[in-house]
C-alpha positions in Angstrom: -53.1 -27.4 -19.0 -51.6 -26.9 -15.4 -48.0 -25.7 -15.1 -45.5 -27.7 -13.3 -46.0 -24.8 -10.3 -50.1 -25.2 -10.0 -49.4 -29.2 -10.1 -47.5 -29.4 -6.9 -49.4 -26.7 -5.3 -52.6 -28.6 -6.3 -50.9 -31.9 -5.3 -50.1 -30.5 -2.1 -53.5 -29.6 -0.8 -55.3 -32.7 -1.6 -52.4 -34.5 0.2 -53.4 -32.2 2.7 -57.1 -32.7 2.3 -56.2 -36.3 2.6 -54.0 -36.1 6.2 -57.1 -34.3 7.7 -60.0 -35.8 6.2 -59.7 -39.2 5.3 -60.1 -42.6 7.3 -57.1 -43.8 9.0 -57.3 -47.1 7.0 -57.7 -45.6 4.0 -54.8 -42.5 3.7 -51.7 -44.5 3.1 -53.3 -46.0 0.0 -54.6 -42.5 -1.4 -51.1 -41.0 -0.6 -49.0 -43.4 -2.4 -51.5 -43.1 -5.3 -51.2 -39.4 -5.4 -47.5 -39.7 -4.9 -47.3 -41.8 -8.1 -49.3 -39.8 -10.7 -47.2 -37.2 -13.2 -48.4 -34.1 -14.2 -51.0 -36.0 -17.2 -52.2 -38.3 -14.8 -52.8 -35.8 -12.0 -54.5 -33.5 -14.5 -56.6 -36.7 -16.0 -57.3 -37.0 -12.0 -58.6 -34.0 -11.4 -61.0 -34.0 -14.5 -62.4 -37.4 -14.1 -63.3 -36.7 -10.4 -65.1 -33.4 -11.3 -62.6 -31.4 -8.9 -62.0 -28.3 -11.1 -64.0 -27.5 -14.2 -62.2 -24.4 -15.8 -58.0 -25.7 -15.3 -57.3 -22.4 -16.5 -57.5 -21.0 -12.7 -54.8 -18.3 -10.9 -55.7 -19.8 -7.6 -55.8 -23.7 -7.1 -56.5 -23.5 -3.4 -58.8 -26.1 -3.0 -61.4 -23.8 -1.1 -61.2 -20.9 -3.0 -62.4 -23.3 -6.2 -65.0 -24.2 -3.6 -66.1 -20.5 -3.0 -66.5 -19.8 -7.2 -68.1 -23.0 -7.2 -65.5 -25.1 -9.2 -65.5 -27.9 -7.2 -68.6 -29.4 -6.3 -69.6 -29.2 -2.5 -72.9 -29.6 -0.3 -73.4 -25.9 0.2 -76.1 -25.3 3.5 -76.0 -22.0 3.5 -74.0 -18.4 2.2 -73.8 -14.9 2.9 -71.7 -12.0 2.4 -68.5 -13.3 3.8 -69.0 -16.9 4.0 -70.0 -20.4 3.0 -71.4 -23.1 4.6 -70.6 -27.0 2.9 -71.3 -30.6 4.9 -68.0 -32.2 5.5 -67.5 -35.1 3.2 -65.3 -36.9 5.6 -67.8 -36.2 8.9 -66.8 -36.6 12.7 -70.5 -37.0 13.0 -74.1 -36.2 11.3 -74.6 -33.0 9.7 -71.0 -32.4 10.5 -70.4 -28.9 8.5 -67.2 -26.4 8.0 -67.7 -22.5 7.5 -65.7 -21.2 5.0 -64.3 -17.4 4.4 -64.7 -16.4 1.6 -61.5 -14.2 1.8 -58.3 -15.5 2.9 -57.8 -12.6 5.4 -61.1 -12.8 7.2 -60.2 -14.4 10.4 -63.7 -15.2 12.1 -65.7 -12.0 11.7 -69.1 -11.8 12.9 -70.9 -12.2 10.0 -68.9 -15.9 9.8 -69.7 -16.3 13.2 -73.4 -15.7 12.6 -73.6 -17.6 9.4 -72.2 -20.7 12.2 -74.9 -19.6 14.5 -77.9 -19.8 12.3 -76.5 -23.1 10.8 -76.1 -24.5 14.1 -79.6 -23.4 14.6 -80.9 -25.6 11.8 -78.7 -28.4 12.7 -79.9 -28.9 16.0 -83.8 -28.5 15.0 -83.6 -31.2 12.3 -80.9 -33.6 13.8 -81.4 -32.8 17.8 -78.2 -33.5 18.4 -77.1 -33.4 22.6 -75.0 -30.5 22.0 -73.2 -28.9 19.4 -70.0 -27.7 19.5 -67.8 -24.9 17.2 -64.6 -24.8 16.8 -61.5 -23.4 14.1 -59.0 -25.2 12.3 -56.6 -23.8 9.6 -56.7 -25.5 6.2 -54.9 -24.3 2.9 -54.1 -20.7 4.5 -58.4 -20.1 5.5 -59.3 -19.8 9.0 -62.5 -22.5 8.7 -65.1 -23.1 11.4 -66.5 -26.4 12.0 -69.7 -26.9 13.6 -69.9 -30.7 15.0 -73.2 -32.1 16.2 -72.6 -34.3 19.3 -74.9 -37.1 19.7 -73.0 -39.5 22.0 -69.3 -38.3 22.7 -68.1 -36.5 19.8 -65.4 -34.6 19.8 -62.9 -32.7 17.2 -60.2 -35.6 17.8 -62.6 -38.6 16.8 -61.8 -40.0 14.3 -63.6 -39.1 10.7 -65.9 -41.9 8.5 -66.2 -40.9 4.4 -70.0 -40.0 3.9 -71.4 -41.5 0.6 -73.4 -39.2 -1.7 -76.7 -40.0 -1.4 -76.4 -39.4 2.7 -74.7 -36.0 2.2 -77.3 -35.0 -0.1 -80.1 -36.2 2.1 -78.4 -34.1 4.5 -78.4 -31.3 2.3 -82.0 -31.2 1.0 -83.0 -31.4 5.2 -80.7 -28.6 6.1 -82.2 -26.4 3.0 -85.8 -26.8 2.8 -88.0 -23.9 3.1 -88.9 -23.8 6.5 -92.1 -23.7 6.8 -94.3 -20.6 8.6 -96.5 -21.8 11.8 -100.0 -21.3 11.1 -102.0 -20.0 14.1 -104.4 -22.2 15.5 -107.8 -20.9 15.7 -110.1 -22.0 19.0 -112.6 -23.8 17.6 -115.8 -22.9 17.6 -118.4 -25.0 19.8 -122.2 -24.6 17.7 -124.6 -22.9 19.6 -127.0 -25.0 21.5 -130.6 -24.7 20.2 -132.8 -24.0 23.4 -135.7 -26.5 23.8 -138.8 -25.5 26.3 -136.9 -28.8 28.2 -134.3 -27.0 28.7 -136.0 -23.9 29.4 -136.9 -23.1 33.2 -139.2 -20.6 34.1 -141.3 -20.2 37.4 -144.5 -21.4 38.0 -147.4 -18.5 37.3 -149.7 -18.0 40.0 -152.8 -17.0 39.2 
């Protein structure tokens, strides 16, 4: 069971998850649900939509449960000091946010590589026009989002929920094996059996 505390911190960061992630249209309505819950119904909440699994957590920020895997998320890629999950709320395509996996890490180079190659793998599967990397401060983390642009994207258009089956699609692209280029042999033409047609010799003289 959550303590009065953890409920408003947690209640606090989905509102914030909901200011900056969800359609215009639809954030007044998730607010005043929120808003409206008590501490059962939050908890009841929170369960039912699979957002924490153990409740028995130090830390509620929302991205550190993401990091130990707590709440569910499209992960693309990991290393050391990072995590790479699609944004459920997407500016575009293959829209993705780089976590740190420590709240001090303030875009390191490993981060900034993890972007790179993701960006990488982005623009070979989705050829997007350009792609463009950017930071934004969420729940006390420095995160970096890397946003395809296929027409004119940009980090002030407006977002569009993704439904599960797309962000998984997504997902399974952006994490398949990739596959090793065989090397193309020349081919090799079959010798040409020599007939006495084909053959030219001079005339003998006697």
């Amino acid at each position: 069971m959550l303590t009065s505390e953890q409920s408003e911190n947690i209640k606090k960061q989905i509102l914030q998850q909901i200011e900056s992630s969800f359609p215009e249209d639809k954030k007044a309505q998730a607010i005043q649900q929120l808003n409206s819950m008590n501490q059962k119904q939050l908890e009841q909440f929170i369960l039912q939509n699979k957002l924490i699994k153990n409740m028995n957590q130090d830390q509620p920020c929302i991205f550190c449960q993401i990091i130990s895997g707590n709440i569910s998320s499209y992960k693309i890629a990991e290393n050391s000091k990072a995590i790479a999950i699609l944004e459920i709320n997407p500016i575009s395509k293959a829209h993705t946010i780089v976590i740190p996996k420590n709240h001090q890490d303030k875009n390191s180079k490993t981060i900034l590589e993890l972007s790179q190659e993701v960006a990488q793998q982005i623009k070979k599967q989705f050829n997007p026009k350009d792609i463009q990397i950017y930071s934004s401060e969420l729940f006390d983390h420095e995160i970096l989002n890397i946003l395809p642009i296929y027409k004119d994207e940009t980090p002030n258009s407006s977002k569009q929920q993704a439904s599960q089956p797309e962000l998984e699609e997504i997902q399974k692209i952006l994490t398949q094996p990739q596959k090793k280029q065989e090397k193309q042999l020349p081919e090799l033409t079959k010798p040409k059996t020599l007939t006495d047609k084909d053959t030219w010799l001079p005339k003998r003289t006697p």
